[in-house]
N, C-alpha and C positions, 0 to 999 in steps of 0.2 A: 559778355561780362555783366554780371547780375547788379554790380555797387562798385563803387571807384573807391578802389582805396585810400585812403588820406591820413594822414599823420597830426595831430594836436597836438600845440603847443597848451596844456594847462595849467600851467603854474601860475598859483593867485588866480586863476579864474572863480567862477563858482561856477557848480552844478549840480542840480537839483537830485537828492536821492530822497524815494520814496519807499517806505519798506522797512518788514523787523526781520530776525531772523539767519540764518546761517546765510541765506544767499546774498540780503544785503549786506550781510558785513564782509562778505567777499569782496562784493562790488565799493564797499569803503575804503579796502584794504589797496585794491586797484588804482583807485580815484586819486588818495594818499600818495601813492609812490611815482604820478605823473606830477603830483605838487600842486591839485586841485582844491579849492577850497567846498567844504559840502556842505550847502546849505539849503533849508527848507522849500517848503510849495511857495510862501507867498513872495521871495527873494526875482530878483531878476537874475533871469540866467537865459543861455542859449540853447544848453544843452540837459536833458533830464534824463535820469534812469528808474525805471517804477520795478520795483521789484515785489509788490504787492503779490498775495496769492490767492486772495477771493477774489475770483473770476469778476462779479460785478463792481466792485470799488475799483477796482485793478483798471476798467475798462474808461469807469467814471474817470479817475483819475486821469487817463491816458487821453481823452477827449478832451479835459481842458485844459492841459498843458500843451498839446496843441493848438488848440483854440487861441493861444497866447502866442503862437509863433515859433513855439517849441521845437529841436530834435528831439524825438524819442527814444531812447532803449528801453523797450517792455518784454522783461526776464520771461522765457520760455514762452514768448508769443512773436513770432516773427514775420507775422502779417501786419501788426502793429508795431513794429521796426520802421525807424528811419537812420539809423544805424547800427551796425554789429559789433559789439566786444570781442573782438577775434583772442584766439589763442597768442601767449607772444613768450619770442624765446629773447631772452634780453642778453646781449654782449656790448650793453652800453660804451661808445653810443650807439652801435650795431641793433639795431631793432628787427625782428623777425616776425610781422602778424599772418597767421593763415585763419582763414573761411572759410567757413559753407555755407554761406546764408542764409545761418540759422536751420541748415538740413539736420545735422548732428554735431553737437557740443565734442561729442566721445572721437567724434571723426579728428576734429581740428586738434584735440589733446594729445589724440596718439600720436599724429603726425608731428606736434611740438615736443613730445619725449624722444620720438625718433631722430631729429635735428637738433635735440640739447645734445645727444648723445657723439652727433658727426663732429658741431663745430666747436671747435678747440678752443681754452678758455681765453686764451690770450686774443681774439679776434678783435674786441676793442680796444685793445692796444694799437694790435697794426691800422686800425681804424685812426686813431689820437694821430699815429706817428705820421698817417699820411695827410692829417690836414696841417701839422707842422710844419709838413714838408713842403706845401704848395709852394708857395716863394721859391725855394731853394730849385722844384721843379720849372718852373717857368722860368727861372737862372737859365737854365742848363737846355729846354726845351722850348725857344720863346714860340715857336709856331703851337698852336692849340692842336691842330690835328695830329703833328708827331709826337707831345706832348702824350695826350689818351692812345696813341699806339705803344711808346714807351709803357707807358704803365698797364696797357692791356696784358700786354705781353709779359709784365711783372708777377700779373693777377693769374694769370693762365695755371692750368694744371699742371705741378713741378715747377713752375719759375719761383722766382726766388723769393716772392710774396705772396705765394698761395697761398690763399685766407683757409684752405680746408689741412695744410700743414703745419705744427709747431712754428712759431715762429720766437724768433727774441726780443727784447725791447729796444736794440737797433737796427733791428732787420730795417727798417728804411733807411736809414742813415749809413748801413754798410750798401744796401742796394745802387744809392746816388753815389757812392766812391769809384762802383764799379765799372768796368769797361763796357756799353751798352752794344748790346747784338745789333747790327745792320737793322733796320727795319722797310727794307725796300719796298718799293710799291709792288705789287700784285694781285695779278687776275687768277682766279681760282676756278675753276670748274668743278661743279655740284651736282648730280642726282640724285633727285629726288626717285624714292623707290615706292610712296604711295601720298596720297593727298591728305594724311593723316599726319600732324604733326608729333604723334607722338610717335612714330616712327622712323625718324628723324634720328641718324647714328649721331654718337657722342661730340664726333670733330665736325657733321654738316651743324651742330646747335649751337658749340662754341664758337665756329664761325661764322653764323650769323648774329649771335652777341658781340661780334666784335666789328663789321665789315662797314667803311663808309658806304659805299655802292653798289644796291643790288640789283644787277642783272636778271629779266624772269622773262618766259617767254608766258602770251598770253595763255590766261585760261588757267593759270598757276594757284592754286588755294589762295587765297585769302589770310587764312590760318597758320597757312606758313610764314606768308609776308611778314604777319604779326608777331614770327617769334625772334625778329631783326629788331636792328638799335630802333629806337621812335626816331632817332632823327637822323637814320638813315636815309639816302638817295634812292627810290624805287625805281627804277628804268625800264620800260616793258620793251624788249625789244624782238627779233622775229629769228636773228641771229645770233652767232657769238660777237661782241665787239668786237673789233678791229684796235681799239686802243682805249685806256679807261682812264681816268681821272689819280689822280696821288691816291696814296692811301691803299686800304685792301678792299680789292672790289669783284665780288661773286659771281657767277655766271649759274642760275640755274637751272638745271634742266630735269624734267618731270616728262617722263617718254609717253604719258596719254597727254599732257600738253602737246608735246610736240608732233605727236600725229592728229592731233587736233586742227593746229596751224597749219598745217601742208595740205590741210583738206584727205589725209586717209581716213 
């Protein structure tokens, strides 16, 4: 992972924009609608955007706003980055940023028309309604882990808060009336079919978006591991379990791991 993504809070901040021009007024227009305050070189700030296009000012500029302690974004020089204005699909407060690291602008655009187009307008809604809702879930859910199972299971493909279906403006509040599915503990068994994550069918990705503990025999990608909750359980172990922990918990198995292990 080339940059760690992060989200800014800027409202009433300031930060620096440098630059005339179609590009800067983009990047004003941007800055604006985070609730940025934009003000000049000699102001204090954290953060700076130089949208300059003579190469040598551009560079000048870029060095001594550094110099000062500065983040940089230097418009169409991404060697001179210290952070990226990603593309962003907005379903306030649902935020969507994609990257390239500055490889291609055209890349991360098309990919943000492609996902304006999937998610459905009301997604900040069911966003609003579920942080209303937190109280009334933790009512009903006092444990935290059956609590994110319940709702995982809400969130799932066809359940009945699937953020990629129409929903209404009380799709949660009819959700909490309803009679909730069992959500028993279970061990899953998984094969993996190559070490390449993206190979990875539709139900082994969603169930590793969702599993508290995951079972791997050594020698298991890495890459894979990584496509599980972060604050997942990783367990390396040589067999299948014999019994697992509450919750959903994975078993996977990757057949050059596994003849890895046994020494074939």
């Amino acid at each position: 992972m080339h940059s760690l993504p992060l989200f800014l809070r800027l409202k009433d901040r300031p930060v620096i924009l440098l630059g005339e021009g179609e590009t800067a007024k983009a990047k004003a227009r941007l800055l604006k609608r985070a609730g940025a305050r934009i003000v000049g070189e000699a102001s204090e700030a954290q953060l700076a955007i130089v949208a300059i296009s003579d190469e040598v000012e551009a560079l000048a500029a870029i060095h001594r706003l550094k110099a000062r302690g500065m983040l940089v974004n230097a418009v169409d020089r991404p060697d001179q980055c210290d952070f990226i204005l990603p593309a962003i699909v907005d379903r306030d407060p649902v935020l969507i940023a994609i990257g390239t690291g500055g490889a291609s602008a055209g890349l991360a655009k098309t990919i943000r028309q492609r996902l304006e187009a999937l998610l459905p307008p009301g997604l900040g809604s069911l966003a609003q309604g579920l942080a209303k809702a937190r109280a009334a879930m933790k009512t009903r859910w006092p444990d935290a882990a059956q609590r994110r199972r319940a709702i995982d299971f809400a969130l799932s493909e066809g359940g009945p808060l699937d953020p990629l279906a129409p929903s209404e403006l009380d799709a949660v509040e009819r959700w909490l009336n309803q009679e909730q599915p069992d959500t028993t503990d279970q061990l899953i068994e998984i094969e993996l079919s190559s070490p390449d994550p993206d190979d990875l069918t539709l139900r082994a990705a969603r169930l590793l978006g969702m599993a508290d503990t995951i079972y791997h025999l050594p020698g298991t990608p890495a890459v894979i591991l990584d496509r599980a909750r972060a604050d997942a359980a990783r367990i390396e172990v040589t067999a299948p379990p014999s019994h697992s922990p509450p919750g959903l918990s994975l078993f996977l198995i990757w057949r050059n791991c596994e003849a890895s292990a046994n020494g074939r």
